[in-house]
C-alpha positions as CSV (number, residue, x, y, z in Angstrom):
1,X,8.1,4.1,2.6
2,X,10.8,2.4,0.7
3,X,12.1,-1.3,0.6
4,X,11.3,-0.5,-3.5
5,X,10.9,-3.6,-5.2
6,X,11.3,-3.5,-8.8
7,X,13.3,-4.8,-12.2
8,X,16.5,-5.5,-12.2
9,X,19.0,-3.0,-13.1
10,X,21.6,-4.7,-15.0
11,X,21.0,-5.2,-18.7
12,X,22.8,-7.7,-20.2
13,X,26.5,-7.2,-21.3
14,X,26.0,-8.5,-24.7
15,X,23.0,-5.6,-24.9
16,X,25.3,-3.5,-23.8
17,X,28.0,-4.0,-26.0
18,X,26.0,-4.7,-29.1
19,X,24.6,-0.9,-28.3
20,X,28.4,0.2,-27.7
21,X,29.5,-0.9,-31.2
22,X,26.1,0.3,-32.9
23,X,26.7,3.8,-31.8
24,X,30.0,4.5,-32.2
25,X,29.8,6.1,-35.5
26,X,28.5,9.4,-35.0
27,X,28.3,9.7,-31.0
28,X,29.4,13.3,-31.0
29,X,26.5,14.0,-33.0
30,X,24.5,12.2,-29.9
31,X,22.2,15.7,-29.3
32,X,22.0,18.5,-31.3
33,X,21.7,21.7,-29.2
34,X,19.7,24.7,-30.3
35,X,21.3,28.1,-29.2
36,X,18.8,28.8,-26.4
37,X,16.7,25.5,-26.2
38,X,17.0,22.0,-24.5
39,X,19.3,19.4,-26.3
40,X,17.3,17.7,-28.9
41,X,16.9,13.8,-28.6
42,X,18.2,11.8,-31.3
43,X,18.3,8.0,-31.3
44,X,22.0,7.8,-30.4
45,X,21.2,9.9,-27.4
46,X,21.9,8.5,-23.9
47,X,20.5,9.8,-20.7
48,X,21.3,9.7,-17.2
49,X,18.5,8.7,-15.4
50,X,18.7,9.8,-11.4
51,X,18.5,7.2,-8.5
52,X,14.5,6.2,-9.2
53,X,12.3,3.7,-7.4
54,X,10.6,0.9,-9.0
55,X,7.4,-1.4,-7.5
56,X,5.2,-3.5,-9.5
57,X,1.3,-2.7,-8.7
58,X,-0.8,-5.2,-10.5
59,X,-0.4,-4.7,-14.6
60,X,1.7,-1.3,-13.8
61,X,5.1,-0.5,-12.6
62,X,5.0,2.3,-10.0
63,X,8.0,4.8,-11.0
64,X,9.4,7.4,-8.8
65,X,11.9,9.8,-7.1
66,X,11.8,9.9,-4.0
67,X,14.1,13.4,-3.5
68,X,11.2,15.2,-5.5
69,X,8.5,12.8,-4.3
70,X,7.4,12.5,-8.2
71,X,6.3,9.0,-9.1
72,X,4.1,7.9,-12.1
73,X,2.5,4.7,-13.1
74,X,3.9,3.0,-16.1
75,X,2.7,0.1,-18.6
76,X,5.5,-2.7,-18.4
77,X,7.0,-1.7,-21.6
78,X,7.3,1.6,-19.9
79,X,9.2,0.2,-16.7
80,X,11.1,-1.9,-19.4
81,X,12.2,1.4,-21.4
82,X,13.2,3.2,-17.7
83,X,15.2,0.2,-17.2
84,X,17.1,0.0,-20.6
85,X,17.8,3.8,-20.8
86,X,19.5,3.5,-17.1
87,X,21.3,0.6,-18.2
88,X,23.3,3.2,-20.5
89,X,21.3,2.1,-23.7
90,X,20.8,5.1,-26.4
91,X,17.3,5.6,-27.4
92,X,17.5,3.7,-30.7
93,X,18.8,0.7,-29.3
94,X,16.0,1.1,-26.0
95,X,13.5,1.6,-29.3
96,X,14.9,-2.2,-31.2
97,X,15.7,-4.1,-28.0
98,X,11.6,-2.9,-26.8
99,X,10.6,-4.3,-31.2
100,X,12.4,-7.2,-30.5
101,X,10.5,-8.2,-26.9
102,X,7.2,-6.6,-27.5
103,X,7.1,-6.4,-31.5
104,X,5.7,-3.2,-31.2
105,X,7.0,0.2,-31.7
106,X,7.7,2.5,-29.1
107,X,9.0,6.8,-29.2
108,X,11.4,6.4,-27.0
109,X,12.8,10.0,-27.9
110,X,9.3,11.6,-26.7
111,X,9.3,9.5,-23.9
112,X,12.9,10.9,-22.3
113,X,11.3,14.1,-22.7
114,X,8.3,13.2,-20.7
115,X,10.8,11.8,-18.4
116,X,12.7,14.5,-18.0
117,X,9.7,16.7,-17.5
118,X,9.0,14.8,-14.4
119,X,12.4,15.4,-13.2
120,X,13.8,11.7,-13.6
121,X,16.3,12.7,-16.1
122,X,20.1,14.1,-14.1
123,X,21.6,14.2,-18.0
124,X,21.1,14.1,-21.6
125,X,24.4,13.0,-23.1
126,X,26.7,15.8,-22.1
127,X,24.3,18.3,-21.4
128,X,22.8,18.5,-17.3
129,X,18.7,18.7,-16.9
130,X,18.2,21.5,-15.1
131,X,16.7,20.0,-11.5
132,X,13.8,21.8,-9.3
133,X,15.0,22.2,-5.8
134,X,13.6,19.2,-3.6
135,X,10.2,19.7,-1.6
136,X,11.5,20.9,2.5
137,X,10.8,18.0,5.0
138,X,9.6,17.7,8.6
139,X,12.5,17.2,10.9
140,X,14.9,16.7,8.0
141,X,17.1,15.5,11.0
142,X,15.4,12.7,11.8
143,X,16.8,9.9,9.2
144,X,15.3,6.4,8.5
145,X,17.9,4.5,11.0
146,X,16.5,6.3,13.7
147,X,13.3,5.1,13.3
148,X,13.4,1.8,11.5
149,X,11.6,0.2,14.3
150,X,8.5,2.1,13.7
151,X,7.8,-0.8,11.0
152,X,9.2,-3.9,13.1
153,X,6.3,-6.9,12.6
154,X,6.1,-6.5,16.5
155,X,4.4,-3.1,16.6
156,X,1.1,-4.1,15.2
157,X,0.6,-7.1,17.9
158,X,1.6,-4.6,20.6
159,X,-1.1,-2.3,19.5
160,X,-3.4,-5.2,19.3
161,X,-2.9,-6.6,22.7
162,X,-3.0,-3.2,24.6
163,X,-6.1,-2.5,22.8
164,X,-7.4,-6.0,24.5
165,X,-6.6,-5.6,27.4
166,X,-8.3,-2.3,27.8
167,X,-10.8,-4.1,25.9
168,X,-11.5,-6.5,29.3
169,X,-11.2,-3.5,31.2
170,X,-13.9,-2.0,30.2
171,X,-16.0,-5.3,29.8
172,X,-15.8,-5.4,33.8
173,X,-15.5,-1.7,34.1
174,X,-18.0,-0.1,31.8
175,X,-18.1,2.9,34.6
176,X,-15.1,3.8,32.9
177,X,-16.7,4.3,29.3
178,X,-16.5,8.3,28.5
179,X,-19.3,10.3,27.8
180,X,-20.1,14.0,26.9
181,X,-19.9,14.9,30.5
182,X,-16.1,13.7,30.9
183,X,-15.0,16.9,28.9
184,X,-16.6,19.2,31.9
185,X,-14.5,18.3,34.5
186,X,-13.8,21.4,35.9
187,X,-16.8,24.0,36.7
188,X,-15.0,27.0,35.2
189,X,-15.5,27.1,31.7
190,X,-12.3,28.5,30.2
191,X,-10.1,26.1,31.6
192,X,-12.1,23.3,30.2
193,X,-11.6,24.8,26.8
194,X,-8.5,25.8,27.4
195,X,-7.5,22.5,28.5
196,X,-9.0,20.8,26.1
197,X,-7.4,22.9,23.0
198,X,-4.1,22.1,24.4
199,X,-4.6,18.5,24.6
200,X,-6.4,18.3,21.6
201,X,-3.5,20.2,19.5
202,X,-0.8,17.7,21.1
203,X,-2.9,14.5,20.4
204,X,-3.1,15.8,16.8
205,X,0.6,16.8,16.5
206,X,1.0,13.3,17.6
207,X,-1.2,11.6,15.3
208,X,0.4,13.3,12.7
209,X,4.3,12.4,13.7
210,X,3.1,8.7,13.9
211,X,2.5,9.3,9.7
212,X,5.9,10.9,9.5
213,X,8.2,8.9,11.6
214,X,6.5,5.3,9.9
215,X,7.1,7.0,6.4
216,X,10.8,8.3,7.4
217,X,11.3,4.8,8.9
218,X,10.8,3.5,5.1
219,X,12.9,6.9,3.5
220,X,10.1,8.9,2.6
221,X,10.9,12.3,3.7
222,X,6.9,13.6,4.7
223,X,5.9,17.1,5.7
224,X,3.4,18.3,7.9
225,X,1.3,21.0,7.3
226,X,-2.0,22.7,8.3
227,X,-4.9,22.1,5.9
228,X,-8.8,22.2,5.1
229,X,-10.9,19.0,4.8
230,X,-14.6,21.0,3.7
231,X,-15.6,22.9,7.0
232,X,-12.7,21.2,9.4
233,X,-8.9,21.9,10.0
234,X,-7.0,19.4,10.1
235,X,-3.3,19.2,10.5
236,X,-1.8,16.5,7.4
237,X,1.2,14.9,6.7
238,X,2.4,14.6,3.2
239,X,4.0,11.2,2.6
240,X,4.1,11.2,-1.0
241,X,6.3,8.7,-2.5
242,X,4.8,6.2,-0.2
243,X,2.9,4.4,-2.9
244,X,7.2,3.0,-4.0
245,X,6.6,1.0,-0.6
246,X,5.7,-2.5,-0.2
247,X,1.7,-3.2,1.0
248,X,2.7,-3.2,4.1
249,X,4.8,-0.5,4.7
250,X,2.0,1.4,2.7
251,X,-0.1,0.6,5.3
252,X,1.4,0.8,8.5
253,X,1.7,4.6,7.6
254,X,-1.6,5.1,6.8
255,X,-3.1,3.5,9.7
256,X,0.0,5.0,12.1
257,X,-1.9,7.5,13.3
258,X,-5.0,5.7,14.5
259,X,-2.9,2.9,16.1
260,X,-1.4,6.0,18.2
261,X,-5.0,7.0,18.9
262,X,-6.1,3.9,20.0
263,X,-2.4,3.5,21.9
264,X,-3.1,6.5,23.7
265,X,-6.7,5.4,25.0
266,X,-5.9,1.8,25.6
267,X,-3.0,3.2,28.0
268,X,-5.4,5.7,29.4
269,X,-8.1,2.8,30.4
270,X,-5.8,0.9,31.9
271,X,-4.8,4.0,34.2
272,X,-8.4,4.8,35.0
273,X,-9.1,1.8,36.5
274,X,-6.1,2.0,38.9
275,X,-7.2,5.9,39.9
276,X,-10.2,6.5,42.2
277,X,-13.3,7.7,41.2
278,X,-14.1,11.4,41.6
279,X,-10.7,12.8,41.9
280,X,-9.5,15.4,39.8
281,X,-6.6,13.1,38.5
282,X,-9.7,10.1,37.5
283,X,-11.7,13.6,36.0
284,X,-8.9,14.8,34.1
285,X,-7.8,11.1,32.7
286,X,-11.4,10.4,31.9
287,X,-11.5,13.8,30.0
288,X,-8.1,13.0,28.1
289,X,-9.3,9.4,27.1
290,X,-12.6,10.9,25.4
291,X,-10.0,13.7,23.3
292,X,-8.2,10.5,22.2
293,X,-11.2,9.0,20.8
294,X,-12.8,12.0,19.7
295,X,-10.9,11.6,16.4
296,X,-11.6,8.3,15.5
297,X,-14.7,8.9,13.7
298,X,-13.7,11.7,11.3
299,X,-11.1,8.9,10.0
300,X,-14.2,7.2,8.9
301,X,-15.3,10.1,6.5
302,X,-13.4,8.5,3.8
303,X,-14.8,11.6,1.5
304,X,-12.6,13.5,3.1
305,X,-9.7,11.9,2.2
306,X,-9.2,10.6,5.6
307,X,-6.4,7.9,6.7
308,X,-8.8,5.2,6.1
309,X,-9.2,6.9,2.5
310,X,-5.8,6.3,1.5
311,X,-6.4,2.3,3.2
312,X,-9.4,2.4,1.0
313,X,-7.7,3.6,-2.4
314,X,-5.0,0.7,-1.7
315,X,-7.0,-1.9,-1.3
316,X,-9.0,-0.9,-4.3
317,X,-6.0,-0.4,-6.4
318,X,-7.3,3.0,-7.2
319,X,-4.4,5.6,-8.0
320,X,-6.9,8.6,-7.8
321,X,-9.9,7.4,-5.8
322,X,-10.7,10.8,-4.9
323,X,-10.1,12.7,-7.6
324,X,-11.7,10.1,-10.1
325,X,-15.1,10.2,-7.8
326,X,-15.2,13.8,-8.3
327,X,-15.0,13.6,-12.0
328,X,-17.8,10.7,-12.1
329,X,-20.2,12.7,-10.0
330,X,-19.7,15.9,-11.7
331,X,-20.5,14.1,-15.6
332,X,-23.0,12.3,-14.1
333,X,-24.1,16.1,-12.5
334,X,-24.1,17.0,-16.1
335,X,-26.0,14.2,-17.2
336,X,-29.0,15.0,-15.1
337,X,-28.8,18.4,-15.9
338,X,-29.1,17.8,-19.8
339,X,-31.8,15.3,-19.1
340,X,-34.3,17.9,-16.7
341,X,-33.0,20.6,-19.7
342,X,-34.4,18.1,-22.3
343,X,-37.4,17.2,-20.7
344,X,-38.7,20.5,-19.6
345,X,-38.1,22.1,-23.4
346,X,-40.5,19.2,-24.3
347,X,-38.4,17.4,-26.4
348,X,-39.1,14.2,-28.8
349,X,-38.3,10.8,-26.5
350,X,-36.0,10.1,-29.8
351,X,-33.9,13.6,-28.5
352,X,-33.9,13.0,-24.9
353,X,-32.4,9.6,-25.9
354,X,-30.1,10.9,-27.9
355,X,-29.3,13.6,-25.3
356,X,-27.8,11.3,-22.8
357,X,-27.5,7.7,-24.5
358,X,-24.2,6.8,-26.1
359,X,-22.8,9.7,-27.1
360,X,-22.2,10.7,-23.6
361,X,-20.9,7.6,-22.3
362,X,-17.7,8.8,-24.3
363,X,-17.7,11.3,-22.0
364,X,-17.9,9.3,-18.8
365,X,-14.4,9.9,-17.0
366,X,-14.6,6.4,-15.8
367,X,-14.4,4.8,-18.9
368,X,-11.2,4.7,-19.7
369,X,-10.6,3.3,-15.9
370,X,-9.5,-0.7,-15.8
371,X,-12.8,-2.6,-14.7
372,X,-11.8,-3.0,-10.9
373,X,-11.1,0.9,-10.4
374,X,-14.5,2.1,-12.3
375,X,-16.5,-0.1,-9.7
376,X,-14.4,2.0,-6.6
377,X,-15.2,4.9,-8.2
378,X,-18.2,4.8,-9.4
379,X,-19.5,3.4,-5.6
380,X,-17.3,5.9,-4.1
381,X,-18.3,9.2,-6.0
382,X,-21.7,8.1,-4.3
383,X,-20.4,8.2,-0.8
384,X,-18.5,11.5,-1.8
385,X,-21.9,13.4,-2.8
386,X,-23.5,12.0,0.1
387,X,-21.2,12.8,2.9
388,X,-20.1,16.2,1.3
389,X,-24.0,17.0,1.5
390,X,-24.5,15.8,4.8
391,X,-21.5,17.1,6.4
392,X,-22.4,20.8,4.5
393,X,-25.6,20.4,6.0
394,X,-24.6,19.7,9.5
395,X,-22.2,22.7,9.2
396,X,-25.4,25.0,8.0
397,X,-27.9,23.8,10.2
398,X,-25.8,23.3,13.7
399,X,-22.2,24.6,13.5
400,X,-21.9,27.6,11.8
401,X,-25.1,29.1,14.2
402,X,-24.1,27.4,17.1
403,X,-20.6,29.3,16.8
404,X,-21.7,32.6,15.6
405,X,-24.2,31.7,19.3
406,X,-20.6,31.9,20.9
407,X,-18.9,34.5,19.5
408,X,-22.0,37.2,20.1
409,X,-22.1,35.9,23.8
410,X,-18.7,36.6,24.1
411,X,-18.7,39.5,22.9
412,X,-21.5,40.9,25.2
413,X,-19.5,39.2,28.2
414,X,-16.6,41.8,28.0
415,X,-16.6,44.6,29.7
416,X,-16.5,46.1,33.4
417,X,-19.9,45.0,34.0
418,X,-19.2,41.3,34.1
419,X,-16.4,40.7,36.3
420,X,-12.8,39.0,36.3
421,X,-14.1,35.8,35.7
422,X,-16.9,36.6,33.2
423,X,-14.1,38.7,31.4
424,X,-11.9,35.5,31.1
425,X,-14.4,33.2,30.3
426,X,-15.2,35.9,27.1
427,X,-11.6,36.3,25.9
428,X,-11.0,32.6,25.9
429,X,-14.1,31.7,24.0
430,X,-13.0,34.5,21.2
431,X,-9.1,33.1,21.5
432,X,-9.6,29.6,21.0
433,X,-12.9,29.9,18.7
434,X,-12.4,32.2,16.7
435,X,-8.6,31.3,16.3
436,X,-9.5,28.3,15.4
437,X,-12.0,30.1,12.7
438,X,-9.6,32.7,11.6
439,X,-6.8,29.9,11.0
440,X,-9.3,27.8,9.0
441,X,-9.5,30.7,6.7
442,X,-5.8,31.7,6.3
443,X,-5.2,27.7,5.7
444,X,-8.1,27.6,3.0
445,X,-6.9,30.6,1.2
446,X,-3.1,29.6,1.6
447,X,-3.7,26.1,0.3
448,X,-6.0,27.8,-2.5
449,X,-3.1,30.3,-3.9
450,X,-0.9,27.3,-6.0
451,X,-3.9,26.3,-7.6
452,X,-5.3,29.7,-8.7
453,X,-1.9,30.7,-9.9
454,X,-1.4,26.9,-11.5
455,X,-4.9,28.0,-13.5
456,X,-3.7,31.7,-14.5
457,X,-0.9,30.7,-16.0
């Protein structure tokens, strides 16, 4: 999402022209090229810097491209540099006009190469930075003016009032809560699972456009794709770029999905309570409510790097949340280790001390955190080893046996011996079930190819 705030653009004319007349001995010599290498940076190089996004975030300045959906977080003498080099400044006079603010000395030269590693460069003097072709997006047709009301003020109160009134329809209506039993609304067991696949895969689908058409709404191009959270698949909208957007665009995306959710069941109470009780149209609604809701919960597994995960990291001003749990828990893994290790080899207290007092704490990932983020992380690598456990567990002890339960009986259901019905009952329990299985494991091995090849090479 995009309404970027960020620095001005415009340097000063006087900079400008002071620069101008500082460099206009020796311009030609701006880059020297080697015969097969990229153009070497001198300090009377200039750069062309492509159109890039700019937001303050606390003591940073969020920097990125939205074509490549690239962004990195930048100290403010970095933002300051960005802004000076696109201002037409060469890199010496980016390198005295950052002296004369800070008084400190900055490598501008190595820092136009690290931005033209991330792609922000277009040119360096006369010579064009090769560019990587641009990520594909979800319905690259669909552009922002299309769907700018997606982030209208007026959505969230909309939400919020159907959500009460089905709220007070339940309150004098709590017949119309769902349980278990709603999902068995017909007495033919295929066609419930059947049913229930195809209005669970279309409540998903629209879960995730909510995500796309709120990002698109604020430029970010997003791309859906299938994926693996641990033992579930789970269909995932990358909206990268979004962290360029203001709070609340930023959230609104996040939390589009669940407000579609929660849209869908509100609508659906209010519907039930106008439909008689125990026809097949009040079955089927009840049915489709408790699908809605179903998903609600798994956003709460935040170690899954759920929507509310991404609310979470926000809020916490975290930029890796997830991926800086992981590295707590695993050195703190390590600590443990080294510590049993050290006591079992019966070791002098003065070695076991030694073994995990301050030399490791160089070692702790965290560290070099700000003091706000190490608190997130180091409470939220605790809810990551938890729930990762517990969920591995569940998987172990009820849903893997419990499948494989399914799968066997199915496969002794086919067969002449068992009729029409008892043959359709089989194939659609293998169909949907072990689809579902199979697709888990293309989408795990698919998604694990980039980063075996990123490790080979």
């Amino acid at each position: 999402m995009t309404d970027t705030a960020g620095p001005a653009a415009d340097a000063s004319e006087a900079d400008t022209t002071a620069d101008t007349e500082a460099d206009a001995v020796g311009a030609d010599a701006a880059v020297s090229t080697a015969a097969d290498g990229p153009p070497r940076i001198t300090p009377t190089t200039r750069v062309l810097l492509h159109d890039l996004a700019v937001r303050r975030d606390r003591d940073e300045w969020i920097v990125g491209r939205m074509t490549t959906r690239t962004f990195v977080a930048l100290p403010a003498a970095g933002a300051r540099a960005v802004e000076l080099l696109g201002a037409g400044l060469s890199v010496g006079r980016t390198e005295e006009s950052l002296r004369a603010e800070t008084g400190e000395e900055f490598d501008i030269a190595d820092f136009v190469g690290d931005l033209a590693a991330l792609g922000f460069v277009a040119r360096i003097d006369d010579h064009a930075v090769p560019d990587a072709e641009p990520p594909r997006a979800s319905l690259p047709w669909l552009r922002p003016r299309h769907v700018r009301l997606a982030l209208h003020p007026v959505i969230p109160l909309l939400v919020g009032a159907l959500l009460a009134a089905a709220a007070v329809v339940l309150v004098r209506r709590p017949d119309l809560l769902p349980g278990y039993r709603d999902l068995l609304w017909s007495r033919h067991g295929s066609v419930v699972l059947l049913s229930g696949a195809a209005a669970g895969w279309t409540l998903l689908l629209a879960h995730e456009l909510a995500h796309l058409v709120t990002a698109r709404a604020a430029g970010v191009p997003g791309k859906m794709r299938l994926g693996t959270r641990l033992q579930f698949l789970v269909m995932q909208t990358d909206i990268s770029g979004i962290e360029l957007a203001p709070r609340r665009h930023r959230l609104t995306a996040y939390l589009a999905g669940i407000a579609l959710n929660l849209s869908v069941a509100s609508s659906l109470v209010l519907v039930l309570a106008l439909t008689e009780t125990g026809t097949t149209a009040h079955r089927l609604l009840a049915a489709a409510l408790l699908l809605a809701l179903l998903p609600l919960p798994f956003q709460c597994m935040v170690f899954t790097r759920t929507d509310l995960y991404f609310v979470l990291q926000d809020l916490t001003g975290c930029r890796d949340l997830y991926g800086d749990g992981l590295a707590y828990a695993r050195y703190r893994a390590r600590r443990s280790v080294r510590s049993v290790r050290s006591v079992s080899s019966m070791r002098t207290v003065r070695t076991v001390r030694r073994g995990v007092g301050a030399g490791d704490r160089d070692d702790d990932p965290s560290a070099r955190l700000p003091a706000h983020e190490r608190r997130a992380v180091r409470l939220y690598s605790v809810v990551l080893v938890v729930g990762t456990a517990a969920c591995l567990t569940f998987m172990a002890a009820v849903t893997l046996p419990v499948d494989v339960a399914l799968l066997v009986r199915a496969v002794r259901g086919l067969g002449p011996g068992h009729g029409l019905a008892g043959n359709a009952d089989a194939v659609t329990v293998l169909v949907v079930l072990g689809g579902v299985n199979v697709l888990w494991l293309v989408t795990w091995w698919r998604n694990r190819r980039p980063r075996r090849s990123a490790s080979a090479t």
